[in-house]
C-alpha positions as CSV (number, residue, x, y, z in Angstrom):
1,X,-58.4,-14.1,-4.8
2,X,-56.7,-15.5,-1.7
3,X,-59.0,-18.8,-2.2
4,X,-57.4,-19.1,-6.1
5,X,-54.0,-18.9,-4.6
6,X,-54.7,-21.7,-2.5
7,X,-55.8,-23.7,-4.8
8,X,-52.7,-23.0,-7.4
9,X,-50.6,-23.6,-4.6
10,X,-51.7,-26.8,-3.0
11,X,-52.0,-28.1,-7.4
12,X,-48.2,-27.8,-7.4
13,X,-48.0,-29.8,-4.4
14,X,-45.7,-26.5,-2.6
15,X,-45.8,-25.8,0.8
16,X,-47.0,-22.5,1.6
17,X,-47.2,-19.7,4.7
18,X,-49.4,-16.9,5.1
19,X,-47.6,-13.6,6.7
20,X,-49.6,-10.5,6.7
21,X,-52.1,-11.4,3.9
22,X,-49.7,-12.0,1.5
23,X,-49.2,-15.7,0.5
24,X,-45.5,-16.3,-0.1
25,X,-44.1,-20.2,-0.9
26,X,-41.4,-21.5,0.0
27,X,-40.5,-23.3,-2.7
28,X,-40.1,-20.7,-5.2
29,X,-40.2,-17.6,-2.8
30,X,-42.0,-15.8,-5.1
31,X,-44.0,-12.9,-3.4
32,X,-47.5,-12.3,-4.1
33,X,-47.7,-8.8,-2.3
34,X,-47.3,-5.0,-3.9
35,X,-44.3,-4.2,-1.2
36,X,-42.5,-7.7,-1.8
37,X,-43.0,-6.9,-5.4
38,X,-41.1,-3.6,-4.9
39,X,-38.3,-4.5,-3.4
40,X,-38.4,-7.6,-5.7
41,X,-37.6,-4.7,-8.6
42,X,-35.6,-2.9,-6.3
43,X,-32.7,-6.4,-6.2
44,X,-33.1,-6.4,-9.6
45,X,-32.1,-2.6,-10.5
46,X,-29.6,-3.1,-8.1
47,X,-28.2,-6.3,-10.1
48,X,-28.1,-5.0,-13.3
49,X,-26.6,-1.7,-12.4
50,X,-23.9,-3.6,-10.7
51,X,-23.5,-5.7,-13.7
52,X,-23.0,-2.8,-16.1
53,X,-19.9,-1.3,-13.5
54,X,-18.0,-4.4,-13.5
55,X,-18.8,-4.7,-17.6
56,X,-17.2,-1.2,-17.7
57,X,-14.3,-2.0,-15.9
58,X,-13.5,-5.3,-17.4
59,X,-13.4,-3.4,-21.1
60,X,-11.2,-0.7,-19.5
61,X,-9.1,-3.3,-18.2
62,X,-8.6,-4.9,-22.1
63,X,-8.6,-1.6,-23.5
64,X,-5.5,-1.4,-21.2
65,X,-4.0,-4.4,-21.9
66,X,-4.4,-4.5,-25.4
67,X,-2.8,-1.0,-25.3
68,X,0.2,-2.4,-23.6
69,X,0.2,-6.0,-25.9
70,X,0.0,-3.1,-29.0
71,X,3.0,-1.3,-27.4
72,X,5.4,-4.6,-27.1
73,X,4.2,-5.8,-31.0
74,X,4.7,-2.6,-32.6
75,X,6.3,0.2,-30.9
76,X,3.9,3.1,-30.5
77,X,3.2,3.0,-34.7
78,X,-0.1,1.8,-34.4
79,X,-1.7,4.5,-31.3
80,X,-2.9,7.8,-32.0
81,X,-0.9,10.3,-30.3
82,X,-2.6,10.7,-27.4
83,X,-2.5,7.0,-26.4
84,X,1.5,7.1,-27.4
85,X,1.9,9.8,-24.9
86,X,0.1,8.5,-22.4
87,X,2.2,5.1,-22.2
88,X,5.1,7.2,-22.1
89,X,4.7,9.3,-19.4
90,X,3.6,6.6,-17.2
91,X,6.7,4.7,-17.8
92,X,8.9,7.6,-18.0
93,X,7.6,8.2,-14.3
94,X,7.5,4.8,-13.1
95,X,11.1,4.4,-14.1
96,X,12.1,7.7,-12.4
97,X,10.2,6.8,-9.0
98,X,12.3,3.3,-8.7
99,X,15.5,5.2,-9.5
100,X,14.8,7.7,-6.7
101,X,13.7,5.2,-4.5
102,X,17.3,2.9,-5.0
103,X,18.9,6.1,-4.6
104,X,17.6,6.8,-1.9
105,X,17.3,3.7,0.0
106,X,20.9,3.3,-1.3
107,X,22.2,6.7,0.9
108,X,20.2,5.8,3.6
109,X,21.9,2.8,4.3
110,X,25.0,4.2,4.1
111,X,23.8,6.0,6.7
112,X,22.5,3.3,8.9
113,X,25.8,0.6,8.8
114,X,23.6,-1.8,9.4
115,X,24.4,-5.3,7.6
116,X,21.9,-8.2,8.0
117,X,23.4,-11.5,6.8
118,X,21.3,-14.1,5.8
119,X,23.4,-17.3,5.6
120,X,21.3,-20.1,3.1
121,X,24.4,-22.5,3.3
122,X,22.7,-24.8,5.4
123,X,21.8,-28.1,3.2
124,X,18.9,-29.1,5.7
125,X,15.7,-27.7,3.9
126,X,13.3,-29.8,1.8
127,X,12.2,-27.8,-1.8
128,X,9.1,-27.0,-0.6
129,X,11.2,-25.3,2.6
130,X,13.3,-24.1,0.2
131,X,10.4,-22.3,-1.2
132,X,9.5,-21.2,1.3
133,X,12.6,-19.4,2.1
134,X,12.3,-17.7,-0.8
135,X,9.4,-16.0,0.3
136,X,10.6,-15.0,2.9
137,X,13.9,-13.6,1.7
138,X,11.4,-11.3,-0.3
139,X,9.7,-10.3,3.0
140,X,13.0,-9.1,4.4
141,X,13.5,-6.6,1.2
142,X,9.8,-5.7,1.7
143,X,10.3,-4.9,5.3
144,X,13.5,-2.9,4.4
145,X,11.8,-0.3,2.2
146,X,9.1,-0.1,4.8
147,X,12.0,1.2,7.3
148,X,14.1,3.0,4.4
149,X,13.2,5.8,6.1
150,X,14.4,5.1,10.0
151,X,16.7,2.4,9.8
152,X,17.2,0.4,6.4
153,X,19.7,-2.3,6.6
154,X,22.4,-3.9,3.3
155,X,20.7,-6.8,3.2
156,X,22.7,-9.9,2.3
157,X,21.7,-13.6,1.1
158,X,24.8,-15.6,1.4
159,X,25.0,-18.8,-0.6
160,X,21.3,-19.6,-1.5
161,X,20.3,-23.0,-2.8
162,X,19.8,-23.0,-6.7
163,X,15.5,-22.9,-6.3
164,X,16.1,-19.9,-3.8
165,X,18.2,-17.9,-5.7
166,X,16.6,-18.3,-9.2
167,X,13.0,-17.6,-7.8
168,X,14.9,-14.1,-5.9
169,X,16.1,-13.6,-9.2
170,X,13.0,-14.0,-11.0
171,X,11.4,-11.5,-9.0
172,X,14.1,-9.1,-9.8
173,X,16.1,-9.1,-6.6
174,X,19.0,-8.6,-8.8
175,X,18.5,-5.1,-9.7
176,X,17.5,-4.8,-5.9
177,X,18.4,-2.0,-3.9
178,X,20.3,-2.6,-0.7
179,X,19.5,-6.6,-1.2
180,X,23.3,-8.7,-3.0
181,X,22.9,-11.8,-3.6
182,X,26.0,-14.1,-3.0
183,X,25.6,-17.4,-5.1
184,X,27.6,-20.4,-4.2
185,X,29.5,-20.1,-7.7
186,X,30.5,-16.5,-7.1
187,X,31.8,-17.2,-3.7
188,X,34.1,-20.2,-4.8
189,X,35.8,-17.6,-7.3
190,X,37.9,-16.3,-4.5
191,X,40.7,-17.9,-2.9
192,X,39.0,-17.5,0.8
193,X,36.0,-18.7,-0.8
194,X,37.3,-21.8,-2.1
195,X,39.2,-22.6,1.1
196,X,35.6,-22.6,3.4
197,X,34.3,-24.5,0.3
198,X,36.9,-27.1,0.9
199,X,36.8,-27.1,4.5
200,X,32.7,-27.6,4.4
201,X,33.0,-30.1,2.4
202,X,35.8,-31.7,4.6
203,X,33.9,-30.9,8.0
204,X,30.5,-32.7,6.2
205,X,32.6,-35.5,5.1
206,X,33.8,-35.8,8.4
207,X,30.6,-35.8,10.6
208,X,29.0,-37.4,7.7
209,X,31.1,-40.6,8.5
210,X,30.6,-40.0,11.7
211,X,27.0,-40.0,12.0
212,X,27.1,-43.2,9.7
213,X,29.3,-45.0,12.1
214,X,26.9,-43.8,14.8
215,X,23.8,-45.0,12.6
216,X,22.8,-41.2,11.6
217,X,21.5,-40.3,8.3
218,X,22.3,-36.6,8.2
219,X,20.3,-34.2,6.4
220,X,17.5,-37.1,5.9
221,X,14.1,-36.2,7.7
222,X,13.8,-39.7,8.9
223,X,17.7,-39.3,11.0
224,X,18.1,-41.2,14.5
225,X,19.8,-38.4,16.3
226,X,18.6,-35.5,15.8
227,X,21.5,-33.6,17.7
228,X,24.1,-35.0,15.7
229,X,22.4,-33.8,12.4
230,X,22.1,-30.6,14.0
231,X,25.8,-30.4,14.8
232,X,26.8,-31.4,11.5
233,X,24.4,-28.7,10.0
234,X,25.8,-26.3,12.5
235,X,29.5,-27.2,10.9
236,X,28.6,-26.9,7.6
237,X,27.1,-23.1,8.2
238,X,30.3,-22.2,10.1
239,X,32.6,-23.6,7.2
240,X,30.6,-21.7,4.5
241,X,30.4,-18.4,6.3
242,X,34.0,-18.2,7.4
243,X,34.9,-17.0,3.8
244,X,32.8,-13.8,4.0
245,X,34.6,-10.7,4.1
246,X,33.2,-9.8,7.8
247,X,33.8,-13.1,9.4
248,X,37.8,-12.5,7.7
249,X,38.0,-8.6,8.5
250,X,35.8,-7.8,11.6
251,X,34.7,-11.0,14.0
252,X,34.1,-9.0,16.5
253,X,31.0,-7.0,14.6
254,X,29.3,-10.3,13.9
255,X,26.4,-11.3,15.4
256,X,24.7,-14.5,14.9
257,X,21.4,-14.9,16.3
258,X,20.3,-18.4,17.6
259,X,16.8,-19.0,19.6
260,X,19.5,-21.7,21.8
261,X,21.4,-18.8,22.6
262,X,21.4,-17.7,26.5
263,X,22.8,-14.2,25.6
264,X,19.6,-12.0,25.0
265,X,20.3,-8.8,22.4
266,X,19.8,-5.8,23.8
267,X,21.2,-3.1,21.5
268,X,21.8,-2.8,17.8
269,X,25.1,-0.7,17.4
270,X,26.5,1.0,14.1
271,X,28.7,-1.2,12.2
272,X,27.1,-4.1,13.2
273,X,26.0,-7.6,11.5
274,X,23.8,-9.5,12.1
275,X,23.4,-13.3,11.0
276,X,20.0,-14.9,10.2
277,X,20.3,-18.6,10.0
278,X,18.5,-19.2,6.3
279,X,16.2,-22.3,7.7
280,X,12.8,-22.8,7.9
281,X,12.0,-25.2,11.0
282,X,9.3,-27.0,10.0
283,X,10.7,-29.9,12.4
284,X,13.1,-27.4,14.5
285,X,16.3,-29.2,15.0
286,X,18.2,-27.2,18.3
287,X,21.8,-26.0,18.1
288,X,22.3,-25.4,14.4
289,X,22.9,-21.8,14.1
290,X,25.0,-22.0,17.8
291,X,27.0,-24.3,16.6
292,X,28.0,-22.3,13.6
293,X,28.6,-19.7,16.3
294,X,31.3,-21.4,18.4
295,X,32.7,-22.9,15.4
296,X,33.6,-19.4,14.0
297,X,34.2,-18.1,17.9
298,X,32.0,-14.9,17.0
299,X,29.4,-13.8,19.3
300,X,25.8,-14.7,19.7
301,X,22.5,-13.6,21.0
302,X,18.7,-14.6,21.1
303,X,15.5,-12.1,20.7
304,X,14.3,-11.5,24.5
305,X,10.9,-13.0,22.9
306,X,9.6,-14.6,26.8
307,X,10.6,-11.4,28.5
308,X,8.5,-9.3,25.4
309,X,5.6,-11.6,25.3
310,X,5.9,-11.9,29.2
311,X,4.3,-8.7,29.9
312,X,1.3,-9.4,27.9
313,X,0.9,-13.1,29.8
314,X,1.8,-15.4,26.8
315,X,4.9,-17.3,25.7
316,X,6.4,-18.5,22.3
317,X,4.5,-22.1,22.1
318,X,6.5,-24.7,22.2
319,X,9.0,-25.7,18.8
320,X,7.9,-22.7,17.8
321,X,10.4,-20.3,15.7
322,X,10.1,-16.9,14.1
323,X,10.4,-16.3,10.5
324,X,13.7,-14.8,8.9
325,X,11.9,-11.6,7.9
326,X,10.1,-11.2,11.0
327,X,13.4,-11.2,12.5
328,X,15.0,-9.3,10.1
329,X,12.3,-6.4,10.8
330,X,12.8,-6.9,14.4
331,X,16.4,-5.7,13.8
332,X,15.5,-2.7,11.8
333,X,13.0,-1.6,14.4
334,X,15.2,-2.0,17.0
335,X,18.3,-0.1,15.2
336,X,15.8,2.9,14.8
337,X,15.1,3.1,18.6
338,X,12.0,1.3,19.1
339,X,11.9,-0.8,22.5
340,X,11.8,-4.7,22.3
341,X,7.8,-5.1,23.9
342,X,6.5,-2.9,21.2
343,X,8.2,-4.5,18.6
344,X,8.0,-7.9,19.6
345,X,4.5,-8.1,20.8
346,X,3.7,-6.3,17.6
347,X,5.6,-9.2,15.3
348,X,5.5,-12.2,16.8
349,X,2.4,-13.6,14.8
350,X,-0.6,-14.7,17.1
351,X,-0.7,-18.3,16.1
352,X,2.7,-19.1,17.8
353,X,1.5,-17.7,20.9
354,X,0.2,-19.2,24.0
355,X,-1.5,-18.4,27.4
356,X,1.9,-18.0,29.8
357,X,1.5,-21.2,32.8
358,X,0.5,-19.1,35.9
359,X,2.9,-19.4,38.7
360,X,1.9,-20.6,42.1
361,X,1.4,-17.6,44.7
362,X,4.1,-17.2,47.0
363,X,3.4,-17.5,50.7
364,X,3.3,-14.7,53.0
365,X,7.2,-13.6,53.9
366,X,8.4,-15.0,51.1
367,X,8.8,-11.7,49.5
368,X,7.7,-10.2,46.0
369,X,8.3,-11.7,43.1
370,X,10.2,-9.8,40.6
371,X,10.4,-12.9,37.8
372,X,6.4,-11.7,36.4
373,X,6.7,-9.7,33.3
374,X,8.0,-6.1,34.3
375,X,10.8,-4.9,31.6
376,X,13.8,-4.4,32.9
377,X,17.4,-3.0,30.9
378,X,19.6,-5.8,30.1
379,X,22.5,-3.7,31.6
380,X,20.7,-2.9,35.0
């Protein structure tokens, strides 16, 4: 027997071993042995039972859909009863869950007077940036029902780009709860509006002429001097945002928060608001969202992201900035209590982290040092 397997074998010109008696090739790795031969049966039962579940639920799935597709065409006239019912009910219950959930998430930031500002005047973003930003605005509304129930914020998009706006509104941010949406038409309806539209346009034509005297191309990724493009960026925020109802009625509630900051936030009060420049720092330009700052003469304030990420022996790597929902959440979390290491250390994403440089040891008498991680109140 073994002798006729050889021979078959070594005709088709296939390598062969020999384990245990059983002659197996390698080219087809077809088994020749009762227990191979088993399990061999065993895959295959295996296969085609698996095969028949995903069968079944691919039908379900177009028994669905054409259920639905029946339901748009012609009403319920064409389902029996019991199918009629059943697509009723579930969107009689899914409409009632959203309601209660608006409602509630509605009352809850009334509760919280917590406003997160999200200011998308700045001109400095590519489209695929812009896209970008998008995605992110969505993460901050995704974050906010995650904390409806501790500390949900009004979240506010103030003066988004075309792209941005019509993507949020294609998602349905519109009928939102807790999320307006303040387009750049709508602003320019009222009289304050207009007057910041005017001034930014002023204060870009101004630093726009004088970047070209300098040899700047603002806005352009290609500029000469960075800084300058940075201020003028910084101007054109500040002259946008200084129409908004809080900037006009309470400066002194407004927070904008700026990496290039030295002020590090400690606590979130009631009433506050919080301003998230809307830019995604692919190439981070420094002193945007500071400038805006000092223009208005409002306060501001960084994330204490080295002394968080200090205790655990890494750093923020270099040109490395965090995501406006990431900060966003941040907020929330810190509203509702929780203290900056946890929330921090818990957010900031792993691959903008790096190993903290060690410091050299101090010699003997020079005393302790108290610069190495431990977390300290910003007031003590």
């Amino acid at each position: 027997m073994e002798a006729a397997c050889f021979a078959a074998v070594a005709a088709a010109g296939t390598t062969w071993t020999l384990t245990r008696r059983w002659l197996v090739t390698k080219a087809g790795g077809i088994p020749s042995g009762a227990s191979a031969r088993r399990r061999e049966r065993k895959a295959e039962r295996y296969a085609r039972a698996v095969d028949r579940r995903r069968a079944k639920g691919r039908e379900k799935r177009r028994q669905l859909a054409d259920l639905k597709r029946r339901a748009r065409e012609e009403g319920t006239d064409g389902m029996t009863e019991e199918e009629a019912a059943q697509l009723q009910s579930n969107a009689a219950r899914s409409s009632r869950e959203r309601r209660s959930e608006a409602t509630e998430l509605e009352a809850l930031v009334a509760g919280s007077r917590l406003t997160i500002l999200v200011n998308c005047a700045y001109d400095c973003n590519t489209a695929r940036e812009r896209q970008s930003l998008a995605h992110q605005l969505m993460g901050v509304y995704a974050a906010n029902k995650r904390n409806r129930s501790r500390s949900p914020a009004q979240v506010v998009v103030w003066l988004p780009a075309p792209e941005v706006e019509g993507k949020l509104r294609d998602k349905g941010a519109g009928n939102w709860p807790a999320f307006r949406i303040v387009p750049r038409e709508g602003a320019a309806a009222t009289d304050a509006a207009a007057a910041a539209a005017t001034a930014a346009e002023a204060a870009a034509a101004s630093e726009a002429a004088a970047a070209a005297a300098a040899g700047v191309v603002v806005g352009d990724a290609g500029v000469k001097d960075r800084a300058a493009a940075a201020a003028a960026d910084g101007v054109q925020g500040a002259a946008a945002l200084a129409g908004s109802e809080w900037v006009r009625e309470s400066p002194g509630r407004v927070v904008i928060l700026t990496p290039d900051s030295e002020v590090e936030l400690d606590r979130v009060e009631d009433g506050d608001v919080f301003v998230i420049g809307g830019i995604v720092d692919r190439s981070v330009r420094r002193g945007q969202t500071l400038r805006t700052a000092l223009d208005l003469g409002v306060r501001h304030a960084r994330l204490p992201i080295a002394r968080a990420l200090a205790s655990e022996g890494e750093e923020l790597a270099v040109g490395s900035v965090l995501n406006v929902d990431t900060v966003a959440e941040a907020i929330m979390r810190r509203k509702a209590g929780d203290e900056w290491p946890a929330i921090l250390s818990e957010l900031v994403p792993k691959r903008i982290r790096a190993k903290a440089a060690k410091k050299p040891a101090k010699k003997r008498g020079e005393g302790k040092d108290t610069d190495g991680g431990e977390w300290e109140d910003a007031d003590a």
